[in-house]
N, CA, C and O atoms as a DFTB+ gen file, in Angstrom:
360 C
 N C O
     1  1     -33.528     -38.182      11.760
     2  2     -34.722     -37.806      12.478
     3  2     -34.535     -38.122      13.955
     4  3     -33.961     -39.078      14.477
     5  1     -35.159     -37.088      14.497
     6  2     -34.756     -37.653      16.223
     7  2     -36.160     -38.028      16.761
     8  3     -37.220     -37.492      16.436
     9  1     -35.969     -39.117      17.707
    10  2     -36.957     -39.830      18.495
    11  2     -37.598     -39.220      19.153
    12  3     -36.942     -38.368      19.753
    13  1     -38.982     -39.214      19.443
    14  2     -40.194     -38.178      20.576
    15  2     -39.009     -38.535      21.897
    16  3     -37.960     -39.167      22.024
    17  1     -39.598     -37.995      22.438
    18  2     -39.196     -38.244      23.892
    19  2     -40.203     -37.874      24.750
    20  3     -40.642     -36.749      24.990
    21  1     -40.518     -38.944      25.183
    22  2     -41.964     -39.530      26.278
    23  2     -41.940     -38.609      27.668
    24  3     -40.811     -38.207      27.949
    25  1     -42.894     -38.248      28.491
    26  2     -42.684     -37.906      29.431
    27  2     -41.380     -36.809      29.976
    28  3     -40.757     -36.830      31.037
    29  1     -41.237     -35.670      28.538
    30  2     -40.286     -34.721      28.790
    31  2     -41.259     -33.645      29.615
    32  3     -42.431     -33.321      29.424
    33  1     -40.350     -33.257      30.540
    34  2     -41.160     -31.844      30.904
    35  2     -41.651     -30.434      30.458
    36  3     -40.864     -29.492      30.367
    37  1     -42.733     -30.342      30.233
    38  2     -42.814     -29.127      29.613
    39  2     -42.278     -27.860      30.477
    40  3     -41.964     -27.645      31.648
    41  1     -42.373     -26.845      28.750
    42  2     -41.887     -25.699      29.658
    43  2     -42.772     -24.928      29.958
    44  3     -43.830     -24.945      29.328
    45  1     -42.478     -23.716      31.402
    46  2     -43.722     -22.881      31.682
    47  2     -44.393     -22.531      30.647
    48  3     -43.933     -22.710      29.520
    49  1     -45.474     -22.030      30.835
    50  2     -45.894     -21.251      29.601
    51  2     -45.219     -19.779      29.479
    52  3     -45.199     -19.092      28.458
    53  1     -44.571     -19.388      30.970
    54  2     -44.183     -18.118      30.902
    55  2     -43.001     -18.089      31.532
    56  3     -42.770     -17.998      32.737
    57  1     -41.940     -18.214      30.206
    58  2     -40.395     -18.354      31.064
    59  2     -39.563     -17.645      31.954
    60  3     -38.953     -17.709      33.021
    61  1     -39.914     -16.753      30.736
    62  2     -39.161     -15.204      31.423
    63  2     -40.085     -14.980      33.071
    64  3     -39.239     -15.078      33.960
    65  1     -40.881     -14.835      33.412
    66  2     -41.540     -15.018      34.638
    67  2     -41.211     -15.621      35.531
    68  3     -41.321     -15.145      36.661
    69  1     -40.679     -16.915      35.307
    70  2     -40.631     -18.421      36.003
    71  2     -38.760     -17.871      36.604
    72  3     -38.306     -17.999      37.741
    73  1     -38.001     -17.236      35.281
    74  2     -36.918     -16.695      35.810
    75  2     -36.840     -15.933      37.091
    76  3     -36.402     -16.213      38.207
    77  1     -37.569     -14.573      36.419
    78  2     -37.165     -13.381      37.389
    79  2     -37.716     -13.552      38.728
    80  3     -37.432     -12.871      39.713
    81  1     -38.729     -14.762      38.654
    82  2     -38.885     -15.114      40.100
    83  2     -37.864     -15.996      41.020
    84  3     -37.874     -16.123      42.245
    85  1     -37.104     -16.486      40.191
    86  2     -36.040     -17.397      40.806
    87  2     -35.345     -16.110      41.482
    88  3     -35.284     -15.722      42.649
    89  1     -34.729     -15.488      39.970
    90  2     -33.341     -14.494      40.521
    91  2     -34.014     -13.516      41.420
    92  3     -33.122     -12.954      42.055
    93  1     -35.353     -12.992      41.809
    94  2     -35.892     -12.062      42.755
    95  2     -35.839     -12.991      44.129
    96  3     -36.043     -12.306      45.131
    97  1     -35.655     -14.123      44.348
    98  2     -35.550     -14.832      44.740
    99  2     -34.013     -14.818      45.542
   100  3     -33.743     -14.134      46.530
   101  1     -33.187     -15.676      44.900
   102  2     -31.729     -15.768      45.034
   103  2     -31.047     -13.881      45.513
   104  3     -30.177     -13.635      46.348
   105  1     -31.700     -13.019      44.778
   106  2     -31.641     -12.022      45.379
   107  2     -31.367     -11.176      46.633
   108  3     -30.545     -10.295      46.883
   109  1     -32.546     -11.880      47.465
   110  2     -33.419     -11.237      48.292
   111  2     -32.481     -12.073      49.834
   112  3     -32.260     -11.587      50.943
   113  1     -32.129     -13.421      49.289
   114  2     -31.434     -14.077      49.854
   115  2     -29.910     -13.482      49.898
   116  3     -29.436     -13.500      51.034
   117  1     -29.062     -12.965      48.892
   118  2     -27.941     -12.341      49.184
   119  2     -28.256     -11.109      49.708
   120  3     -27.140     -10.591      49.680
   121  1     -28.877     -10.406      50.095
   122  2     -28.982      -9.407      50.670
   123  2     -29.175      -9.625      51.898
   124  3     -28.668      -8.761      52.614
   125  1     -29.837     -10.634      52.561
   126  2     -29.256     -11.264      53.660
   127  2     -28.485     -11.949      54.802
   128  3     -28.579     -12.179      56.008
   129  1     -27.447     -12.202      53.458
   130  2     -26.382     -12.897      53.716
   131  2     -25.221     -11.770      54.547
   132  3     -25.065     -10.644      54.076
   133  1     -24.485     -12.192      55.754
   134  2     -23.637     -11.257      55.845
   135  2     -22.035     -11.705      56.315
   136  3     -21.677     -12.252      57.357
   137  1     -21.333     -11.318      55.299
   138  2     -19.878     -12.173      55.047
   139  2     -19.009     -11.550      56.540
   140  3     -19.110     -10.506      57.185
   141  1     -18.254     -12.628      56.652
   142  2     -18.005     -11.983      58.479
   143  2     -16.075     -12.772      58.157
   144  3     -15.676     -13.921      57.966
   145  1     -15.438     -11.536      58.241
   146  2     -14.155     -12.428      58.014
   147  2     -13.782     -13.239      59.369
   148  3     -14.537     -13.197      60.341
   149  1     -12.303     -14.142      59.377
   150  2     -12.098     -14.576      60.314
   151  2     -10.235     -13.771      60.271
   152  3      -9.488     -13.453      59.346
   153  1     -10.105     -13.707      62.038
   154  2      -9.096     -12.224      62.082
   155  2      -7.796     -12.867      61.133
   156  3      -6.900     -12.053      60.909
   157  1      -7.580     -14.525      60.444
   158  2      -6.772     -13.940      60.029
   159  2      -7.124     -12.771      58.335
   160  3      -6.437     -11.862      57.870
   161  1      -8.211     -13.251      57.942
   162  2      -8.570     -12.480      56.457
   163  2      -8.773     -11.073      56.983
   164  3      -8.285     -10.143      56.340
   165  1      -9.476     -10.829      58.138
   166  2      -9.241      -9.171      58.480
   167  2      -8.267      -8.675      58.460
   168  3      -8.224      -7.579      57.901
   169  1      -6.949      -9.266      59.089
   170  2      -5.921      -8.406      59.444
   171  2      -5.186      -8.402      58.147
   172  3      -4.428      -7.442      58.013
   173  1      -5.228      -9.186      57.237
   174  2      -4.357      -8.694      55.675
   175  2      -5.180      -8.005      54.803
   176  3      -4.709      -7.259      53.944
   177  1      -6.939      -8.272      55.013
   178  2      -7.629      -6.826      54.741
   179  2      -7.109      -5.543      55.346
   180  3      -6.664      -4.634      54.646
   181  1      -7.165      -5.499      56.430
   182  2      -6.349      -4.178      57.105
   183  2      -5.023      -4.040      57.468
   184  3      -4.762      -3.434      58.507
   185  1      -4.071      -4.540      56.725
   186  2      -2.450      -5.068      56.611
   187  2      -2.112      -4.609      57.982
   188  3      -1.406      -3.624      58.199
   189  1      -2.654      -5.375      58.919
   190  2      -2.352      -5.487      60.559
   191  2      -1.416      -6.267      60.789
   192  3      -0.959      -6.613      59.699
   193  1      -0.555      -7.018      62.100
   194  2      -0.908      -8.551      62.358
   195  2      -1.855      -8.628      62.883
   196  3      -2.597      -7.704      63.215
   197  1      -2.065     -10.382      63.139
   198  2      -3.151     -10.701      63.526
   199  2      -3.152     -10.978      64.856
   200  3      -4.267     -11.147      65.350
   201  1      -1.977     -11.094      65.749
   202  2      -2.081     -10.734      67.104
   203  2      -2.629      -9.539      67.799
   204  3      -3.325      -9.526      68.814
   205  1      -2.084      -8.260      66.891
   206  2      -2.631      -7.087      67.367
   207  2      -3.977      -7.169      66.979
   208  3      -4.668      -6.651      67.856
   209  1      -4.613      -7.572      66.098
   210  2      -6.047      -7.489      65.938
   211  2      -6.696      -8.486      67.326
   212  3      -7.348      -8.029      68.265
   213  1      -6.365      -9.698      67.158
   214  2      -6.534     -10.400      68.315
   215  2      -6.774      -9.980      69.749
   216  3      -7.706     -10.251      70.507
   217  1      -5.719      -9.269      69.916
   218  2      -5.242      -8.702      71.493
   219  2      -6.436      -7.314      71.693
   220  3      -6.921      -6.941      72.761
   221  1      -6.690      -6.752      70.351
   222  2      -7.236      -5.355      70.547
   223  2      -8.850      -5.682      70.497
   224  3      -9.632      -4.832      70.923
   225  1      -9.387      -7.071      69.910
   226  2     -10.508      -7.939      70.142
   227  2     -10.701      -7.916      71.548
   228  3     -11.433      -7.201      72.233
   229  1      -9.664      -9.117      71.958
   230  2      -9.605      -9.449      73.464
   231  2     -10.100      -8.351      74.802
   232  3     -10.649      -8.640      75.866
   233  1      -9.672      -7.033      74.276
   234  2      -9.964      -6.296      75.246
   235  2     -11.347      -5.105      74.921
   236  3     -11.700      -4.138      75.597
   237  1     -11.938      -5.679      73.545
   238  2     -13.162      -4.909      73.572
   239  2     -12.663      -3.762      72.974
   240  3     -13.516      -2.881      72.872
   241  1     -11.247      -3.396      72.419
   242  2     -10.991      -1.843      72.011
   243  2     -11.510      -1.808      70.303
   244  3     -11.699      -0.701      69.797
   245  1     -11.705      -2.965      69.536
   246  2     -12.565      -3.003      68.038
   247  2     -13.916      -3.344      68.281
   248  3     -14.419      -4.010      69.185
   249  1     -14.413      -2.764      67.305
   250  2     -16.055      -3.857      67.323
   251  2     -15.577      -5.129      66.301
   252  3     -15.024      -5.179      65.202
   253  1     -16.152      -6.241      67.377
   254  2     -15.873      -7.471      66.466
   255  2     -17.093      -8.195      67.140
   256  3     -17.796      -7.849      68.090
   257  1     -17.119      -9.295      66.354
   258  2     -18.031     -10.129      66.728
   259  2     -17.660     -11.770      67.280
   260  3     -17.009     -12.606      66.654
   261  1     -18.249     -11.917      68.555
   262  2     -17.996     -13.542      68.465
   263  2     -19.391     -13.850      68.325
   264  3     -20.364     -13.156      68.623
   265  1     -19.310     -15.596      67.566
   266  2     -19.923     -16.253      67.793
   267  2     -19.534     -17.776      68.303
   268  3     -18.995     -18.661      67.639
   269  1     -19.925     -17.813      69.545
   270  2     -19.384     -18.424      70.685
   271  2     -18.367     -17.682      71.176
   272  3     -18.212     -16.562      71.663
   273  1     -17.384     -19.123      70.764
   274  2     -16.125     -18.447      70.824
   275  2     -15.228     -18.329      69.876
   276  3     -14.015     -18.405      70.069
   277  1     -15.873     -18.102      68.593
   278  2     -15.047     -17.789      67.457
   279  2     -15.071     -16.203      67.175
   280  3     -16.104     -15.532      67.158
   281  1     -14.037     -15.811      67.002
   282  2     -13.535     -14.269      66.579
   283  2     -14.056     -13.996      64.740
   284  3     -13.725     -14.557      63.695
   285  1     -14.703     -13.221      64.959
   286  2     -14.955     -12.647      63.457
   287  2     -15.422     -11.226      63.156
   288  3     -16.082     -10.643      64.016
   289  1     -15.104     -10.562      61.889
   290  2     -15.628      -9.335      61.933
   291  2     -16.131      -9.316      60.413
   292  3     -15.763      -9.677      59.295
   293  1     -17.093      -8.739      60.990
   294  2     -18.270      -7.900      59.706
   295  2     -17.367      -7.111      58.792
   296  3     -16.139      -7.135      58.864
   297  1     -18.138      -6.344      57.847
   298  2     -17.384      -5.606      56.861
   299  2     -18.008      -4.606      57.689
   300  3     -17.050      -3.854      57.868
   301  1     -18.842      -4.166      58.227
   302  2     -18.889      -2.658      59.181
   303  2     -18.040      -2.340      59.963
   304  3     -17.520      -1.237      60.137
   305  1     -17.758      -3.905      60.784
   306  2     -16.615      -3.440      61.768
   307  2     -15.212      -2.839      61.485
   308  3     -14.434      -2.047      62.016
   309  1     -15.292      -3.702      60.261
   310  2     -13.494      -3.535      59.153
   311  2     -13.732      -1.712      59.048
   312  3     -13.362      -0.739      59.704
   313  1     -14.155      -1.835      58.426
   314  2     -14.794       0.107      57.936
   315  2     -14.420       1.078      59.413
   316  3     -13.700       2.065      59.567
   317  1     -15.360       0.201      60.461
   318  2     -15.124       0.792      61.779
   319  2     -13.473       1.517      62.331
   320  3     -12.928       2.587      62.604
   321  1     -13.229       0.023      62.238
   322  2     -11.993       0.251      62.727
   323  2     -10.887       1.303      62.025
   324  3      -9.995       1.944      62.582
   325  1     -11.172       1.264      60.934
   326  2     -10.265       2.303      59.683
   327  2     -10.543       3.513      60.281
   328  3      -9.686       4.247      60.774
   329  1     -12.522       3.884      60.221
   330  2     -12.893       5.143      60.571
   331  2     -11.779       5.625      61.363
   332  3     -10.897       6.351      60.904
   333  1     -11.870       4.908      63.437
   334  2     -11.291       4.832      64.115
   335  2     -10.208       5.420      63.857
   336  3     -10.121       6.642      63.984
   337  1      -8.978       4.512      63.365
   338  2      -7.540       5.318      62.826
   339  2      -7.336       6.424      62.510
   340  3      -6.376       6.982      63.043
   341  1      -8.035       7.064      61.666
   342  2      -8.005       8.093      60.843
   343  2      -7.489       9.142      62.542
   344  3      -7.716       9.047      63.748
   345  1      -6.760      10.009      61.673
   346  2      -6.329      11.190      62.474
   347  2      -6.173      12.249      61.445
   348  3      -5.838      12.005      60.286
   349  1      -6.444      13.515      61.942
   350  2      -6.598      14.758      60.635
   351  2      -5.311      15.095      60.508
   352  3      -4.445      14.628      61.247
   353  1      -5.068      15.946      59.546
   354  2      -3.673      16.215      59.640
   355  2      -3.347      17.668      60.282
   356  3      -4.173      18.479      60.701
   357  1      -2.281      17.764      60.260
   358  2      -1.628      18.762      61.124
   359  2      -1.382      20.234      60.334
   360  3      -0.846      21.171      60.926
């Protein structure tokens, strides 16, 4: 036989509720969130080096982002820059 246990917490009366408000929750929060690589994870995302990404930062020719003075890029910018490349064919 197992022992009461004093002062356990009850549960909501309405669980499933008590959930989908968490995860609507946690949700709403990743959709906010926005993952920003640093040039070296960009440039083996975009099998660059990372000097040339660097250097092509430096002069404003990518969209990148600082904050301060740290170098980072969005996943728009990554996309950007690909767009960019593209040349049609001949």
């Amino acid at each position: 036989m197992r022992p009461h246990r004093r002062g356990a917490p009850a549960a909501p009366a309405n669980r499933a509720a008590s959930l989908d408000s968490r995860n609507e929750k946690r949700d709403a929060e990743n959709r906010t969130q926005v993952r920003l690589y640093t040039p070296a994870e960009a440039a083996r995302t975009l099998a660059v080096k990372e000097s040339w990404l660097r250097r092509q930062a430096g002069v404003r020719a990518i969209p990148c982002t600082f904050l301060g003075k740290h170098l980072r890029f969005s996943e728009d910018d990554l996309r950007e820059i690909v767009r960019r490349g593209r040349r049609p064919p001949r």
